[in-house]
N, C-alpha and C positions, 0 to 999 in steps of 0.2 A: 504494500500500500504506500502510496507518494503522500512525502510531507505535505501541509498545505502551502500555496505559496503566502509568501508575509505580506501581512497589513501594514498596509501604511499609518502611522499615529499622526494627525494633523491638528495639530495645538486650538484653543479657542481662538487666535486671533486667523488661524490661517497659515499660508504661504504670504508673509511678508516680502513689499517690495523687492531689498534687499537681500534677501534669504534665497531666493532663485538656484537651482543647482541645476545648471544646463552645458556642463564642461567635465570631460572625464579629465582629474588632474595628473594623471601617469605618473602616480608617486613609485611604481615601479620601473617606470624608466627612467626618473631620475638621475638614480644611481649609478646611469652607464657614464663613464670619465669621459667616454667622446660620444654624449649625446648632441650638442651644437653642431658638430659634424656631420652625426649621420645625418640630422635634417636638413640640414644648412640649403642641400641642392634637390632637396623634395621638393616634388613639384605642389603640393600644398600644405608644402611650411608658408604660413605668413606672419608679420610683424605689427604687433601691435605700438604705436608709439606715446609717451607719455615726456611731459614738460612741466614741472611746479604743479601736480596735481593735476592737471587737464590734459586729456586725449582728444585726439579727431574724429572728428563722429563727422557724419553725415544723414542730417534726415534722421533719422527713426534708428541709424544702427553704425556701432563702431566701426571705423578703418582700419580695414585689414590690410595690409600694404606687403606686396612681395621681397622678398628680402634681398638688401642692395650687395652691389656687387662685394663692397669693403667687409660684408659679413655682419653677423649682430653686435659688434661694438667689445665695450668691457666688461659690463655688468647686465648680458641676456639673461631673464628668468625664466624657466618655461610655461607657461598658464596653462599647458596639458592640450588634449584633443578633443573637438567637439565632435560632436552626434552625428553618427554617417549620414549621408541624405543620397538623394540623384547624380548628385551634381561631384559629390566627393563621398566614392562607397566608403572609405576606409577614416572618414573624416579629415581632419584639417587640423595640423599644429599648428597651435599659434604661441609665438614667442613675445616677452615684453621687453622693450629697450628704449632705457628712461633717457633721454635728451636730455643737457643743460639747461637748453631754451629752446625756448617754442620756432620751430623752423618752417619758415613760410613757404620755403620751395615745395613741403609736403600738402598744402592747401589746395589739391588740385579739383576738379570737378565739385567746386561747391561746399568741401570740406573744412570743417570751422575747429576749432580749438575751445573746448568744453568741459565744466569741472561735474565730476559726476554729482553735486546736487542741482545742479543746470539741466542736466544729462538725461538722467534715469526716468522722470515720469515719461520721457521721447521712446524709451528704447526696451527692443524687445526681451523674451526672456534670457537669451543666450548671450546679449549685448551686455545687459544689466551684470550677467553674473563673471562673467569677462572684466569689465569695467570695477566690480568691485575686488576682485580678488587682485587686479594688477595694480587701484590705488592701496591696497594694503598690503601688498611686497614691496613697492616703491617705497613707499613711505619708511618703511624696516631699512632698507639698502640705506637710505638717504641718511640717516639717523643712528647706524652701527656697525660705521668703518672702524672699530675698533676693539679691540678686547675688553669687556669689561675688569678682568681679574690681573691685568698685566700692562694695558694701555698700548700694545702692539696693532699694527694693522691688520685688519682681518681680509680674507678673498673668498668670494663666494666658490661655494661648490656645488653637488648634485643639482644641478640644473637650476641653481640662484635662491633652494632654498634650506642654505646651511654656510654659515660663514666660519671659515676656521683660522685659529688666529694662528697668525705666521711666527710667533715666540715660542709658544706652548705648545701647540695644537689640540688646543682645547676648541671644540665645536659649538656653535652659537645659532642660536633658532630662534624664526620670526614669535615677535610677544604675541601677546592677547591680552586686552585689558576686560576681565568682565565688567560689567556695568549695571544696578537693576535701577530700573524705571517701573514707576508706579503710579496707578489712579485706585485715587484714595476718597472713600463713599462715607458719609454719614448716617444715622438712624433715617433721616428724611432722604436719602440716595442722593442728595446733594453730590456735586462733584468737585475735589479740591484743586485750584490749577493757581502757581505760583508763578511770578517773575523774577527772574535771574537781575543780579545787581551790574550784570556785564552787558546784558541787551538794551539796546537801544529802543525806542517808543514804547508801547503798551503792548505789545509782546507775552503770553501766558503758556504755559507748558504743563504737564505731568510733573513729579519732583523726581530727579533721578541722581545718583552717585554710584563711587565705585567700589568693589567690595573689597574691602581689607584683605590683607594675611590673616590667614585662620579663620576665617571666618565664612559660615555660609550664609545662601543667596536668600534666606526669610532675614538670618537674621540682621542684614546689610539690610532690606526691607524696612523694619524697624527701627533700627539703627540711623539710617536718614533723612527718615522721615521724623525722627523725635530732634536729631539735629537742624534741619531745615525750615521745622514749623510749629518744633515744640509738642507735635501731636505722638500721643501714645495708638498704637494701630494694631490691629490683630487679624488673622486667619488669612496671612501672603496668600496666593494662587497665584502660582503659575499658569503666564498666558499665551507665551510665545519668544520667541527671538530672532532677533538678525546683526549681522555684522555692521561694523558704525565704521570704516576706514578713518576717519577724523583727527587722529589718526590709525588706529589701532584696536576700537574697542569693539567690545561684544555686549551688545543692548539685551539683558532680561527683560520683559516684561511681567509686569507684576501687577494682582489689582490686592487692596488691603480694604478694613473696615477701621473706622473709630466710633467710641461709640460719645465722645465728648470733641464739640466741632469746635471748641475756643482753640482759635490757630494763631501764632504768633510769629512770623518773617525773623529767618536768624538777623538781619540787616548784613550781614557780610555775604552771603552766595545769593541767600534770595530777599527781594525788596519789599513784594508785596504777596500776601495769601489772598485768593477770594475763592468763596463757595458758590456754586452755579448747580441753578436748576435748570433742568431742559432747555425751558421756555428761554430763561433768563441767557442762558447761554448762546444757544442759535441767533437773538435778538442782538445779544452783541457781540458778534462776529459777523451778520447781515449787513449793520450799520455803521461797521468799522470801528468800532469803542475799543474793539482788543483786537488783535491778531492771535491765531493758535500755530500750532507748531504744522509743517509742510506735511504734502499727501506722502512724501517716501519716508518718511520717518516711523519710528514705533511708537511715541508718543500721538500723533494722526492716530493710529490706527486706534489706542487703548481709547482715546478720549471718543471716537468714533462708535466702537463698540460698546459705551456705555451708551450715548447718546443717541442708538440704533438705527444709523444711518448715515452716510455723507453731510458733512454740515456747509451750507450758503454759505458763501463769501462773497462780499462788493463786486471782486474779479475775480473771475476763475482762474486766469493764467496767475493770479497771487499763490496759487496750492503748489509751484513747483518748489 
């Protein structure tokens, strides 16, 4: 008798914008020393290009660019093979090779220079998951040319994703910063949404931080939210996640309860607290009174999910 085949578990929030997994990333070809070789003159190896965070997109989808004669440069990563189709049975490597700066000879047929929160509400699932995974090796490369344990140069290896330092050879791997984010309910389902003391205008969010050492993801939950607003919270759920490149972090989603709504702004991260009902909240985000957090974000999505539905905004093109 044949196992069954596996369920897929799909969180309450979803497949998050972000979250997208549309690239096999050949962590087993990695490890070949002359991987950049073997592709180098595949006829669908192509190169994906990246400059201070922005790639070329085109339209609805990344540029894929053939690989130049000079090769992938110094620092190629592989972003792995996507999904065979018609057109490429065996699919398509694609490699990422981070530029200095932005180089306009590559702007050909309409191609524009774009940061992925620009980017993503445009581009499909394969683009999105491409685009996020190459701002958050870029961002690692840019950030830890160096040993941490000895202050030596490091050079990338298996395919851009292990840097070993040239003193030691001790081996060094991209971070991950977890992160949980939370919408936070009262006896009356009121919902809690704070402003950060760094944003500009009337600007309102979920409250979200990062989770210590030692420490897990309820009670990071807790923990920043008694720090941020003074509120005592109980019964975390887990809602969902997705990757935040930003540089590096990994968004929890969280929803909490309290059952005491006296909320008080640490005045140093966050400036102000307000509770919103339904009503109160769609009314002011219709008429511009606050601004909420963008349609790619996981903060959208929780505050969304409470509020059971898409929320009006003045402009639509304001939700990128």
């Amino acid at each position: 008798m044949s196992s069954p085949a596996p369920v897929a578990v799909i969180p309450p929030l979803g497949i998050l914008p972000l979250a997208r997994t549309a690239v096999d990333r050949g962590s087993d070809r990695r490890i070949a020393a002359d991987l950049f070789e073997q592709i180098r003159t595949g006829p669908a190896t192509r190169v994906m290009y990246m400059a201070g965070g922005r790639a070329l997109i085109s339209d609805t989808e990344v540029v894929l660019s053939p690989v130049a004669e000079s090769g992938f440069g110094a620092v190629p990563v592989y972003l792995g093979r996507t999904l065979a189709d018609a057109q490429e049975p065996a699919g398509t490597d694609v490699v990422l090779v981070t530029l200095a700066q932005e180089d306009p000879l590559l702007e050909n047929d309409g191609a524009r220079w774009a940061s992925l929160r620009d980017a993503a509400v445009l581009l499909g699932e394969l683009d999105t998951a491409l685009f996020v995974e190459a701002a958050a090796i870029s961002n690692w490369h840019a950030t830890h040319t160096h040993c941490p344990r000895c202050g030596a140069p490091t050079v990338p290896e298996q395919g851009g994703w292990v840097r070993r330092c040239t003193e030691d050879g001790s081996q060094h791997f991209p971070r991950t910063d977890p992160a949980i984010i939370v919408a936070i309910t009262d006896p009356a389902d009121r919902l809690l949404l704070g402003s950060a003391a760094a944003w500009k205008g009337n600007r309102y969010s979920t409250l979200a931080g990062f989770v210590e050492p030692g420490e897990s993801l309820e009670g990071a939950v807790i923990r920043e939210v008694a720090e941020e607003s003074g509120l005592r919270v109980h019964s975390p759920q887990y809602m969902g996640s997705q990757p935040w490149p930003f540089p590096c972090s990994l968004m929890l989603g969280f929803t909490a309860r309290t059952e005491d709504p006296a909320a008080t702004p640490d005045g140093v991260e966050i400036s102000d607290v307000r509770w919103f009902t339904r009503q109160e909240l769609g009314e002011a985000v219709a008429s511009g009174e606050i601004t909420i957090a963008g349609g790619i974000s996981i903060a959208r999505n929780l505050i969304e999910q409470w509020y059971g539905g898409p929320i009006a905004e003045p402009d639509a093109g304001a939700r990128a």
